[in-house]
C-alpha positions as CSV (number, residue, x, y, z in Angstrom):
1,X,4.0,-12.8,18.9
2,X,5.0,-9.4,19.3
3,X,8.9,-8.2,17.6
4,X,12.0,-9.4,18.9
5,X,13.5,-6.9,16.7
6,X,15.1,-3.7,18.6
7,X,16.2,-1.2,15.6
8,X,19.6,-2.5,15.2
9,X,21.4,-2.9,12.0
10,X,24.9,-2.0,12.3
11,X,25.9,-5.0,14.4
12,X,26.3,-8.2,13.8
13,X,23.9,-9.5,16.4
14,X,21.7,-6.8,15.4
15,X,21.2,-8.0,12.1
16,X,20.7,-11.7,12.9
17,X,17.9,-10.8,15.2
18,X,16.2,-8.9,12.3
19,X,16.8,-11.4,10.0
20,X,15.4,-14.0,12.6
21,X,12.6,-11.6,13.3
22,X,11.6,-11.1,9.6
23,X,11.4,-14.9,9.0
24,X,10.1,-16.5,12.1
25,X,7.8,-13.4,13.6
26,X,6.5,-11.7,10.7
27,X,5.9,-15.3,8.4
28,X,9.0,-13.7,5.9
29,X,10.1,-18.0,5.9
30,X,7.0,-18.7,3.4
31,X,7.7,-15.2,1.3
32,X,10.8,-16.5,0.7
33,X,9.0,-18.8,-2.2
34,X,5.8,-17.2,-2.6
35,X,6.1,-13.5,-3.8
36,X,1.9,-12.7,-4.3
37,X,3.3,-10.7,-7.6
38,X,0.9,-9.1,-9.5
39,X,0.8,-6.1,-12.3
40,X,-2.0,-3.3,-11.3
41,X,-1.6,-1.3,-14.4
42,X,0.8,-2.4,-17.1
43,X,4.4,-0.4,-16.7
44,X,2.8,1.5,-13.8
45,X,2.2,-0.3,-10.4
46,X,2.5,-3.5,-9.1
47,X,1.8,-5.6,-6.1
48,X,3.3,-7.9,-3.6
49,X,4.0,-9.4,-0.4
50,X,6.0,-8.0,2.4
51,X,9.4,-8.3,0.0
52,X,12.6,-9.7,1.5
53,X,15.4,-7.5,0.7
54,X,17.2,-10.3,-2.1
55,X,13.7,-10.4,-4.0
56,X,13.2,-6.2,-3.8
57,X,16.7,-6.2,-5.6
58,X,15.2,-8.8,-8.1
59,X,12.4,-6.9,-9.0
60,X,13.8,-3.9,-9.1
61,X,16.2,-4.8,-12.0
62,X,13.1,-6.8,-13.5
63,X,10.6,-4.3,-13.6
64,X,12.5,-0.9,-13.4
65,X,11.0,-0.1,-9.8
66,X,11.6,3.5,-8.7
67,X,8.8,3.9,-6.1
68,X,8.2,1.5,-3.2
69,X,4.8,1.9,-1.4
70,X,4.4,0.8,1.8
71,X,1.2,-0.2,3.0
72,X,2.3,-1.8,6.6
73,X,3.3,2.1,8.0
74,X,5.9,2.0,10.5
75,X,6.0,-1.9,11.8
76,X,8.9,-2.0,13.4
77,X,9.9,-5.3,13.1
78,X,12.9,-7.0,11.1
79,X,10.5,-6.6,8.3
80,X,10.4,-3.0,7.9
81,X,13.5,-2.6,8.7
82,X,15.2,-4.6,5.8
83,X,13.3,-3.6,3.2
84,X,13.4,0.5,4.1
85,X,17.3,-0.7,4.2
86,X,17.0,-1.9,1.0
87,X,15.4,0.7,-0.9
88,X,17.5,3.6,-0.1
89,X,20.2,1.1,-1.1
90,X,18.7,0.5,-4.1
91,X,17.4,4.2,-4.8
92,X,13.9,3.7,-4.4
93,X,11.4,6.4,-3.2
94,X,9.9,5.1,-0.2
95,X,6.3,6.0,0.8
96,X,4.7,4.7,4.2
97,X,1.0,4.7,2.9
98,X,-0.7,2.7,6.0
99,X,-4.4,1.0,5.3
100,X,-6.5,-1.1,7.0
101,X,-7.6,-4.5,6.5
102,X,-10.5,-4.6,8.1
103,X,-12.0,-1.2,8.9
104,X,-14.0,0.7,6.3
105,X,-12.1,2.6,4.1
106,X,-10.6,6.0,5.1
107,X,-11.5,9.1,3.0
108,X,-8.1,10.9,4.3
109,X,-6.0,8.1,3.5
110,X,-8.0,6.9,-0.1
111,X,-7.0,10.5,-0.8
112,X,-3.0,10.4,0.2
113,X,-2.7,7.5,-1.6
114,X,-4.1,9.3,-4.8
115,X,-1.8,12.0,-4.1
116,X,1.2,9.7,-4.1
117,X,0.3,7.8,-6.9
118,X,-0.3,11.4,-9.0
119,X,3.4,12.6,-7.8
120,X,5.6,9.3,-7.6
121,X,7.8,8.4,-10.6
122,X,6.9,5.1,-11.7
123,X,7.0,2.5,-11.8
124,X,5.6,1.5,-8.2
125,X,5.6,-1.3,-6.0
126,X,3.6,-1.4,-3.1
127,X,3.4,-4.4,-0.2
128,X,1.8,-5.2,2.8
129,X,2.5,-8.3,5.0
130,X,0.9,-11.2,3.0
131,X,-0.3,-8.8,-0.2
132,X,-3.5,-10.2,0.0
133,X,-5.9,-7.5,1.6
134,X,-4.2,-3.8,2.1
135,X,-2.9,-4.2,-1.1
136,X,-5.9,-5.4,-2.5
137,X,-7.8,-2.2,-1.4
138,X,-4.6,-0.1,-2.3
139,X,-4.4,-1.9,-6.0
140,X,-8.6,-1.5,-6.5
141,X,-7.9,2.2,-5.8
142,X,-5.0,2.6,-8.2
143,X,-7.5,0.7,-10.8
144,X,-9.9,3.4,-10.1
145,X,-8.0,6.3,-10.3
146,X,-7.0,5.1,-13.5
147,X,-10.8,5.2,-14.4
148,X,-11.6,1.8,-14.4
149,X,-14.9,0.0,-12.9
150,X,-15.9,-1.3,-9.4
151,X,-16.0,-4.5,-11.1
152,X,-12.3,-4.2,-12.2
153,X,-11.4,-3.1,-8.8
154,X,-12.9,-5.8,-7.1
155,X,-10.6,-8.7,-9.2
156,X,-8.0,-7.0,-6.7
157,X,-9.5,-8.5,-4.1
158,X,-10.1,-12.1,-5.1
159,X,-9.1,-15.5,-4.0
160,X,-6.2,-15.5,-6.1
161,X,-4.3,-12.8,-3.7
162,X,-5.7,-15.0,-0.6
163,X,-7.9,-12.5,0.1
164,X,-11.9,-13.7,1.9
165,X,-14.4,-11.4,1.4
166,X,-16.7,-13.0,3.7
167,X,-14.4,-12.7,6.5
168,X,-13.7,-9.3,8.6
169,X,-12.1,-7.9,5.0
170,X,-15.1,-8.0,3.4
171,X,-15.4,-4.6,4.4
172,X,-13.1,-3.8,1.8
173,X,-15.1,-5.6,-1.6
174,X,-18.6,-3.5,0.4
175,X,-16.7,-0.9,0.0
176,X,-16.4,-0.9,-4.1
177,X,-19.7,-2.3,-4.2
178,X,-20.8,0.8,-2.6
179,X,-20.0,3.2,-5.4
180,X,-21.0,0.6,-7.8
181,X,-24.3,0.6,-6.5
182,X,-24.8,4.4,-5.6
183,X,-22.8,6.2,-8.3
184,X,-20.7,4.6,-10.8
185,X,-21.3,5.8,-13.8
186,X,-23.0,8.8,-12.5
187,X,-20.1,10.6,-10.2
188,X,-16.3,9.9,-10.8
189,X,-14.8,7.9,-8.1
190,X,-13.5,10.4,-6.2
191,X,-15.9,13.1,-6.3
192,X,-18.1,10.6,-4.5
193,X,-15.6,9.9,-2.1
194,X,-15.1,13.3,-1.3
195,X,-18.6,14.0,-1.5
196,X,-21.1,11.1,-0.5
197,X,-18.7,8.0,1.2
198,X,-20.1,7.8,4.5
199,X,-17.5,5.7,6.5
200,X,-19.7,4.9,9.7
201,X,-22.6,3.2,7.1
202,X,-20.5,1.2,5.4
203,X,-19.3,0.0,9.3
204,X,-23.0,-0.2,10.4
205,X,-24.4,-1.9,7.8
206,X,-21.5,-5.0,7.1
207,X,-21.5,-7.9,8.4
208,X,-18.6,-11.0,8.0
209,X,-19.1,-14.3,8.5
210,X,-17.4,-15.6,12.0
211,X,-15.9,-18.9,10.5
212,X,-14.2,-17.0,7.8
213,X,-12.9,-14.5,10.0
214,X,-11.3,-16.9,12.7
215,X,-9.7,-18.6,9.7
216,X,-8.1,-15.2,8.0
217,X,-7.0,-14.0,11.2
218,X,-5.7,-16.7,12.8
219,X,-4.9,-19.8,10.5
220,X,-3.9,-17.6,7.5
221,X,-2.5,-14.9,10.1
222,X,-3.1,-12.0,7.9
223,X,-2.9,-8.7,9.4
């Protein structure tokens, strides 16, 4: 169901619709108890679901937050709205870092979010809608360009987060596995990225399992 959400805020009506588009459209009803918290690197970065604005305030004050990192982009829904609301209420940095969910890996982006992470002022929190695959690939990067493993990376992606690799996703666990297998511990992470990635194999060569997929994209309605 597409957004019944029309960019208004400053009304009354405009609000409610946001609010009702947040909760019934984008699935914000079951964030309201499940938050998908996790800590990426200790003091540094953490990860989430698509926050509502009452829980952003919450961990905010929790954790210290100055940096929030979207990884939706622009939705344009009640969503987005809300929470961009809510961080320049709250003083947060705000950062539309959009990924994908189920296309290889983008050099350009891998690299923008590196950039970001380098430049923000921690510590960070960054979201996408159910915080179970975008930032899973965004939170196995930040473990790498902290020089960890492909192995460490990959415990972003896991059950735990509600993340399938066999489904459409997948794509995202090949994608570590990739480096693992031509270059870790012979070429830092990013020099291979820069250097060696090649997106349109990593596309060619997967494969996801069609069960899996119907049931991530559909019963689970992850984006």
């Amino acid at each position: 169901m597409n957004s019944i959400f029309r960019g208004d805020l400053d009304s009354t009506r405009g609000r409610a619709i946001a609010w009702i588009d947040a909760l019934f459209v984008d699935h914000a009803v079951f964030r309201l108890v499940w938050s998908n918290l996790a800590e990426v690197v200790p003091g540094r970065a953490y990860r989430c679901n698509h926050p509502t604005p009452g829980r952003l305030a919450r961990l905010t004050r929790r954790y210290g937050i100055k940096t929030l990192i979207n990884l939706r982009g622009q939705a344009q829904n009640g969503s987005d709205a809300l929470s961009r609301e809510a961080a320049h209420t709250l003083g947060l940095a705000f950062h539309d870092m959009s990924l994908e969910s189920r296309g290889a890996p983008q050099v350009d982006r891998i690299l923008r979010l590196h950039g970001i992470y380098q430049g923000m002022e921690g510590p960070a929190l960054l979201h996408c809608k159910s915080g179970a695959d975008r930032a899973g690939l965004a939170s196995g990067l930040i473990v790498m360009f902290e020089g960890g493993t492909a192995a460490q990376a990959l415990r972003q992606l896991s059950w735990r987060f509600g993340h399938i690799r066999q489904a459409r996703t997948g794509i995202l666990d090949a994608f570590f596995l990739r480096y693992q297998r031509e270059a870790e511990g012979r070429k830092p992470f990013l020099d291979w990225v820069r250097q060696d990635y090649d997106e349109a194999a990593l596309r060619r060569d997967f494969r996801a399992n069609g069960l899996a997929s119907f049931v991530n994209d559909w019963v689970f309605a992850h984006e």
